[in-house]
C-alpha positions as CSV (number, residue, x, y, z in Angstrom):
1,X,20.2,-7.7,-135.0
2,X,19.5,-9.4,-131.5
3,X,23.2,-8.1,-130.3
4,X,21.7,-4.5,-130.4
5,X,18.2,-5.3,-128.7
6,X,20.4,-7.1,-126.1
7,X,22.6,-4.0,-125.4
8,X,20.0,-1.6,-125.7
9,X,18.3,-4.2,-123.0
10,X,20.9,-4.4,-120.7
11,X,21.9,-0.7,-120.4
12,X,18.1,-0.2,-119.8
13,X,18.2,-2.3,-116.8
14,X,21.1,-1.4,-115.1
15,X,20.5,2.2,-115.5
16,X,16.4,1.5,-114.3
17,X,17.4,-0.4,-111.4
18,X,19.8,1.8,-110.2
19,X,17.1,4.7,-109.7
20,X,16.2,5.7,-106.3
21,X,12.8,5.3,-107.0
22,X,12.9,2.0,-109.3
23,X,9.8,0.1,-109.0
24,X,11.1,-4.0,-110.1
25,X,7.9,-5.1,-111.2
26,X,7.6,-1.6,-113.6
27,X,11.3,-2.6,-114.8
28,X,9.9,-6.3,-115.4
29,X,7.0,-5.5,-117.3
30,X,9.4,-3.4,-119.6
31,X,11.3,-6.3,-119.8
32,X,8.5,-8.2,-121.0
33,X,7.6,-6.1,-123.3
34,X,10.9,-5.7,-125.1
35,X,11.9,-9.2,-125.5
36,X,8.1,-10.1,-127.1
37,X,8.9,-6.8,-129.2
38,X,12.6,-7.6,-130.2
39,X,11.7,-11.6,-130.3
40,X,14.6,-12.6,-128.2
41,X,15.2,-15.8,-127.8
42,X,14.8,-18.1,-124.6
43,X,18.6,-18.9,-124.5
44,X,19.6,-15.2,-124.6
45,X,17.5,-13.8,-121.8
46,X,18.9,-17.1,-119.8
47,X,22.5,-16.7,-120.4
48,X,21.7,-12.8,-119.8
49,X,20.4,-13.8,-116.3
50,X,23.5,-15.9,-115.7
51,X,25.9,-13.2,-116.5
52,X,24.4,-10.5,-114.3
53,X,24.2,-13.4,-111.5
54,X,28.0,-14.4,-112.0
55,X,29.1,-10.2,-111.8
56,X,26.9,-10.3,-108.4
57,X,24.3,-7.5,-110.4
58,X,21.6,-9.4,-108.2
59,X,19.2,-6.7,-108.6
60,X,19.3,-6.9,-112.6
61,X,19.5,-11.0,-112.5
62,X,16.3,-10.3,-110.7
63,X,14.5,-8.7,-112.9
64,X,15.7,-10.9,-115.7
65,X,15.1,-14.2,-114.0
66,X,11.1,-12.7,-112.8
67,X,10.7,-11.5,-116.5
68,X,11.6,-15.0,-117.7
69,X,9.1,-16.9,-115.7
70,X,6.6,-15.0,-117.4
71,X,7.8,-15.1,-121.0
72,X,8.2,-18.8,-120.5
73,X,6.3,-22.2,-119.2
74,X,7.1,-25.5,-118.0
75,X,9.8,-26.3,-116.3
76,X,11.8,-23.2,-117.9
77,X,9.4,-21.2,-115.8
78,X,9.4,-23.1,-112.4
79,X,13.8,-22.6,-112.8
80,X,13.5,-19.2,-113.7
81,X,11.1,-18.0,-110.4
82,X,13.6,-20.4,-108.3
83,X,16.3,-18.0,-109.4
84,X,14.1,-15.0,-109.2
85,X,13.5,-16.3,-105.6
86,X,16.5,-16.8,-104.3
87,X,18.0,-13.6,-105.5
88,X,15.3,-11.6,-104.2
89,X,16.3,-13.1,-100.7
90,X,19.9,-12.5,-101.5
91,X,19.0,-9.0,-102.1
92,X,17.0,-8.7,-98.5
93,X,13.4,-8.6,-100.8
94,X,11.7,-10.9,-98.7
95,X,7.9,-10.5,-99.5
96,X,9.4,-10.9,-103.2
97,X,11.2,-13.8,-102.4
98,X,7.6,-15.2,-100.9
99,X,6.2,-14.2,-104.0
100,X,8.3,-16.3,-106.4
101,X,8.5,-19.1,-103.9
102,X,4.4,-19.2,-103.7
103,X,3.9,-19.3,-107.5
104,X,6.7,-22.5,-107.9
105,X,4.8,-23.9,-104.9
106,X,1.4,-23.3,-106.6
107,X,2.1,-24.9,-109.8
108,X,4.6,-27.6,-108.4
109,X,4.2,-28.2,-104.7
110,X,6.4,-31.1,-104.8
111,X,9.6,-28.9,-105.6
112,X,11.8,-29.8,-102.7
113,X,14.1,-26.3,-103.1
114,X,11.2,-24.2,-103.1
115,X,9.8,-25.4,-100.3
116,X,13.3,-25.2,-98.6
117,X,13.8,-21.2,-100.4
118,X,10.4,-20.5,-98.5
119,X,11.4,-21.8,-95.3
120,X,14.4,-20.0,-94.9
121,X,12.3,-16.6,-96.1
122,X,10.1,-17.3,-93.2
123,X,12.9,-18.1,-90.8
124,X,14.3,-14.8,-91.3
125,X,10.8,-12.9,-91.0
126,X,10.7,-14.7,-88.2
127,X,8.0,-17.2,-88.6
128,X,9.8,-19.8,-87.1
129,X,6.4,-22.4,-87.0
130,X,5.3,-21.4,-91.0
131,X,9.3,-22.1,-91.7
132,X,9.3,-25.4,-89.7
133,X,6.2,-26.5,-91.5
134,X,7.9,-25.8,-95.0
135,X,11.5,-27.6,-93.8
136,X,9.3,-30.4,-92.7
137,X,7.3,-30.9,-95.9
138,X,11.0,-30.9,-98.0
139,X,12.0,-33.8,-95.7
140,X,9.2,-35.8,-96.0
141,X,9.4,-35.5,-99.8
142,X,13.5,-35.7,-99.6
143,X,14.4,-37.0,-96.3
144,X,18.5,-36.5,-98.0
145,X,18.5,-32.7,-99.4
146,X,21.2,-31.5,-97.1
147,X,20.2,-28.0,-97.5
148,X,17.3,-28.2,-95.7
149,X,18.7,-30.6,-93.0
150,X,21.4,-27.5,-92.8
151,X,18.9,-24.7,-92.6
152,X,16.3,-26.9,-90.3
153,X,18.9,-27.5,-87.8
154,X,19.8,-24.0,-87.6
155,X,16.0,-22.6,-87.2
156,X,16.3,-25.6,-84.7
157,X,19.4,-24.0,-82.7
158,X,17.2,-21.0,-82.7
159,X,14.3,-22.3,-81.1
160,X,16.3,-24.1,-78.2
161,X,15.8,-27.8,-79.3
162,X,19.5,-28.4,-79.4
163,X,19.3,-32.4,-79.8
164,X,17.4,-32.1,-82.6
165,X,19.1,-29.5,-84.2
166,X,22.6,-31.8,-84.3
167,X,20.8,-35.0,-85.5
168,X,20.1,-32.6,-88.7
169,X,23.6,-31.4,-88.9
170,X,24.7,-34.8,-88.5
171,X,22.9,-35.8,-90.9
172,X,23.4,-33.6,-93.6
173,X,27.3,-34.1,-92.9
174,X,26.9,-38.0,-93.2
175,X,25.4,-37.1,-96.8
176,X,28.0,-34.1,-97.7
177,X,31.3,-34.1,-95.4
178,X,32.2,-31.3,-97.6
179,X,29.2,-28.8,-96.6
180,X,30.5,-25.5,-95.4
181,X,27.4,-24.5,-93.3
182,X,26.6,-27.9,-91.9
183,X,30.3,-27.9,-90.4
184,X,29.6,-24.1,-89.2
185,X,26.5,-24.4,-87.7
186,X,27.8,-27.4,-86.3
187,X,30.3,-25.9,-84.5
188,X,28.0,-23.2,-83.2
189,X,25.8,-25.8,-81.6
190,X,28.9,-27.4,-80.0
191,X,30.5,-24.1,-79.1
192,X,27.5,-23.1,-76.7
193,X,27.5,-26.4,-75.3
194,X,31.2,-25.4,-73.8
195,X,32.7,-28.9,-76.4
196,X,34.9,-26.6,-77.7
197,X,37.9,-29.2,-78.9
198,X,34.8,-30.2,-80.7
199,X,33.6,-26.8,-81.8
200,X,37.0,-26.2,-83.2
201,X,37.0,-29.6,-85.6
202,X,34.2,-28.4,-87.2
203,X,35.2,-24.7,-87.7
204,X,38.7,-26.0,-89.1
205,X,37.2,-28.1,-91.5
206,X,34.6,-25.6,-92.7
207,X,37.7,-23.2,-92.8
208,X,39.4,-25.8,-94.9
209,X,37.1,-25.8,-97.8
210,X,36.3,-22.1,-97.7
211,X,38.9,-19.8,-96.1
212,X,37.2,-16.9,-96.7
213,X,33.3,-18.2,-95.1
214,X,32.6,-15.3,-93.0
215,X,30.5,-17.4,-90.0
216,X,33.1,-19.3,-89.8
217,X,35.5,-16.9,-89.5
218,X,33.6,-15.0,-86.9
219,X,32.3,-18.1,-84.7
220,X,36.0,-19.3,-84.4
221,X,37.5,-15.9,-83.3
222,X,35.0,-15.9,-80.8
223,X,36.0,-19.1,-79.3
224,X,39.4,-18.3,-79.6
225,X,39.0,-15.4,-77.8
226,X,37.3,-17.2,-75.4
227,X,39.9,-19.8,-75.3
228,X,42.5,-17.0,-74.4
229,X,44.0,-16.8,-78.0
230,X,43.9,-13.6,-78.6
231,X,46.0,-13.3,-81.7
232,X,44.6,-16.3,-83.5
233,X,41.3,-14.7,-83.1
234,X,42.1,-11.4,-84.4
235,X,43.2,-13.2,-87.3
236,X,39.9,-15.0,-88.2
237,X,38.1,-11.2,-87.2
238,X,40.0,-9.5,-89.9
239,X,39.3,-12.5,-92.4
240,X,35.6,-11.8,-92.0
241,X,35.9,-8.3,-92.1
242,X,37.8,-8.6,-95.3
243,X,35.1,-10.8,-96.8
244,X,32.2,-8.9,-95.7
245,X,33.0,-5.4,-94.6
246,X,29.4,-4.7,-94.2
247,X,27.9,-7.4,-91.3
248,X,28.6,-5.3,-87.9
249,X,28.9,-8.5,-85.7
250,X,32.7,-8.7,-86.4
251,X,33.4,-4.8,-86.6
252,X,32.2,-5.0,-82.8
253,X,33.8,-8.3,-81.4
254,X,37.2,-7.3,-82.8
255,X,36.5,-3.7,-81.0
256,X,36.2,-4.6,-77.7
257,X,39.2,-7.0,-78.0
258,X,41.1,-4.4,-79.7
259,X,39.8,-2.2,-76.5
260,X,40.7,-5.3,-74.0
261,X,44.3,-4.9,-75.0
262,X,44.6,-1.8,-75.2
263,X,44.8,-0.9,-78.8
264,X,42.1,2.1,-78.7
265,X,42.6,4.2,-81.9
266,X,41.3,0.8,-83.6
267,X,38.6,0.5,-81.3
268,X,37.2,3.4,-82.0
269,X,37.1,3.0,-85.8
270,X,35.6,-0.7,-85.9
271,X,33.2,1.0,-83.2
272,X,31.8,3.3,-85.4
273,X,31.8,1.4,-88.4
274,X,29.6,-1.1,-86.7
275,X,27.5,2.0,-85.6
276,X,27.2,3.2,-89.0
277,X,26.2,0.2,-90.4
278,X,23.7,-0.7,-87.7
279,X,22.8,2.6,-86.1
280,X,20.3,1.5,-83.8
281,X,22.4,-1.2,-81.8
282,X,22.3,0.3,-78.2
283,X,24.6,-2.1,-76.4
284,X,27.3,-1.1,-79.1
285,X,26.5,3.1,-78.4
286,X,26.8,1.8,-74.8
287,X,30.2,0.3,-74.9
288,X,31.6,2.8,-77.4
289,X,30.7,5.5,-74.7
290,X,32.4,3.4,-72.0
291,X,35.6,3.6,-73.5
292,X,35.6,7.5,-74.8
293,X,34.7,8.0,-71.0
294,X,37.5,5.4,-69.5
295,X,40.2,7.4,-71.7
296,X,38.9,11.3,-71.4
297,X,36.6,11.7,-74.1
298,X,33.5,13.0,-71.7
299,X,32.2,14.8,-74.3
300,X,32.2,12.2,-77.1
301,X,30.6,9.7,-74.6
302,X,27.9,11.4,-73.5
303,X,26.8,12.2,-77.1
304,X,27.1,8.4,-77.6
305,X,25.0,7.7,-73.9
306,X,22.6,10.0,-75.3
307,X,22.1,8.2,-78.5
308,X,21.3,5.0,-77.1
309,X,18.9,6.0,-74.4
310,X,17.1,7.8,-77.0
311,X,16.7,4.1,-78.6
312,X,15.8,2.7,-75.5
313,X,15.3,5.3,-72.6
314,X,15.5,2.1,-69.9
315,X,19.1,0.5,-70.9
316,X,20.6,0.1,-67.5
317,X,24.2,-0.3,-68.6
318,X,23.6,3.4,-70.3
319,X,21.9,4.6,-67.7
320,X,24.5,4.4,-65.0
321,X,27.5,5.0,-67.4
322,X,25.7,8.3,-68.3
323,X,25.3,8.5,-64.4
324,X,28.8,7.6,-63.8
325,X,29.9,9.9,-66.2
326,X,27.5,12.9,-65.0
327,X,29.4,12.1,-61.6
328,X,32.8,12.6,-63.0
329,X,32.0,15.5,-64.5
330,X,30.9,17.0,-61.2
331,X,27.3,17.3,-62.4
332,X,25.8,15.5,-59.4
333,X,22.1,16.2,-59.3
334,X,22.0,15.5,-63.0
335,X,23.6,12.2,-62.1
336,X,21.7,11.5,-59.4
337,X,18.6,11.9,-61.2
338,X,20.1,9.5,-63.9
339,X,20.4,6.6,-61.0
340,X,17.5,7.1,-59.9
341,X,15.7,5.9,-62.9
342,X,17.8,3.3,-63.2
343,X,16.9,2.0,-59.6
344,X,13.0,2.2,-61.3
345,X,13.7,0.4,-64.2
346,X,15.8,-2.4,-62.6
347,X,12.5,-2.3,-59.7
348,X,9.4,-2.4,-63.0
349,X,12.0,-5.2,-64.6
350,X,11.7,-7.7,-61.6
């Protein structure tokens, strides 16, 4: 019976893809294999793919989706890599996400949301002129789709070009008032301008529609802060850190106002979660050390000065905390020696 194949299936994938080691593609081919072998139908594998998508098993929707665009043809096919596509980016597998992109393009280049899926790939990698090149073909083709007004105005943002970036959020909010990321990046834009009153409109509204949109969240207890509304902001930090515990921009904005008013036990914990979700951020090792060493804990700090000048040996805020630090702990050529190498990379920096 088909129900048997399709539980033998699944508990196949889920245990394959939760192997250290798993290969995708080896899983896929398996995949493949199986459903040609069992004859499982088109509408099974789909619905298959859906479930894993809707319990957020993204690497086993994956696999699913990829093996379906190569059991199938048409326009069956072209869906199926769009879905294999986007969850691969959704999982953080760019050159994946490229691949599935690239074969809808190759076969259809007239597909507006691959050309869209591709350019926010290369946006991330950081090919901002490839990326504009894709956002620009999906315009000229679809001059409405908002999703690529949204995600053209924020590469847009990136590069600088401000004016152009809000004519595409305007426009993708004259075509969808309702758009959650066209109201965010919106606001950004308007926020970094100093309009804040604004700023605020837009956050509010994108709050409106989805309470729980982390960017939002974390953009607008920023300006709060800013704002001097301290307790409105911490509200809107611990919303984003509810929704995604795992991004370390709001573990360390809610730290150092935690730290600003004095509240340093949770400092220190939002501190180090940041750190142990993004170990390499030296600024955050920097200002974590700053406030062990501003309330006694010498020791603590200097393992966390030490940290960050091993990521980058010519920080100048770690550099003279570590030689402030050496100081106050009565270690004064060691300290000395620290500010003198500041004074050399502040001199090869000019």
């Amino acid at each position: 019976m088909e129900i048997d194949a399709v539980n033998k299936l699944v508990f196949h994938v889920i245990e394959d893809v939760a192997a250290d080691n798993c290969d995708l593609d080896e899983v896929i081919e398996f995949v493949v294999s199986f459903s040609n072998e069992h004859a499982l139908s088109q509408e099974t594998l789909l619905k298959l793919s859906s479930i894993f998508g809707k319990d957020s098993m993204h690497r086993e929707k994956y696999v699913i989706s990829r093996a379906c665009a190569s059991l199938f043809s048409g326009k069956t096919r072209e869906d199926a890599l769009m879905e294999a596509g986007k969850t691969a980016f959704l999982l953080g597998f760019d050159e994946l996400a490229v691949r599935e992109f690239k074969e809808v393009l190759a076969e259809n280049s007239e597909n507006v949301e691959a050309l869209c899926g591709y350019g926010i790939v290369l946006a991330r990698k950081g090919e901002t002129e490839a990326a504009r090149v894709q956002y620009e073909k999906a315009l000229k083709l679809n001059p409405f789709h908002v999703e690529t007004l949204c995600n053209y105005g924020c590469l847009l943002y990136r590069l600088k070009k401000t004016d152009e970036a809000e004519e595409m959020y305007s426009r993708a909010l004259l075509l969808d008032n309702e758009n959650v990321n066209a109201h965010c990046g919106y606001g950004i834009l308007l926020s970094k301008r100093g309009e804040s009153t604004e700023a605020r409109y837009h956050y509010t509204q994108a709050l409106k529609l989805e309470p729980d949109h982390v960017e939002s969240n974390f953009r607008y207890a920023r300006l709060l802060e800013e704002n001097g509304e301290p307790l409105d902001a911490e509200k809107h930090y611990i919303v984003a850190l509810k929704a995604d515990p795992d991004d370390p921009r709001p573990h360390i904005f809610y730290a150092r106002l935690l730290a600003e008013h004095g509240f340093i036990h949770g400092a220190r914990v939002h501190f180090r979660c940041a750190l142990k979700l993004n170990p390499e951020d030296v600024e955050a090792h920097c200002e974590y050390a700053r406030l062990l060493a501003r309330f006694g804990h010498r020791h603590e700090a200097e393992i966390q000065y030490k940290k960050a000048l091993e990521l980058d040996p010519g920080h100048l805020g770690t550099l003279r905390g570590y030689a402030d630090l050496l100081k106050e702990k009565g270690q004064y050529a060691d300290a000395e020696e620290i500010y003198r190498q500041a004074e050399l990379f502040k001199r090869s920096a000019w």
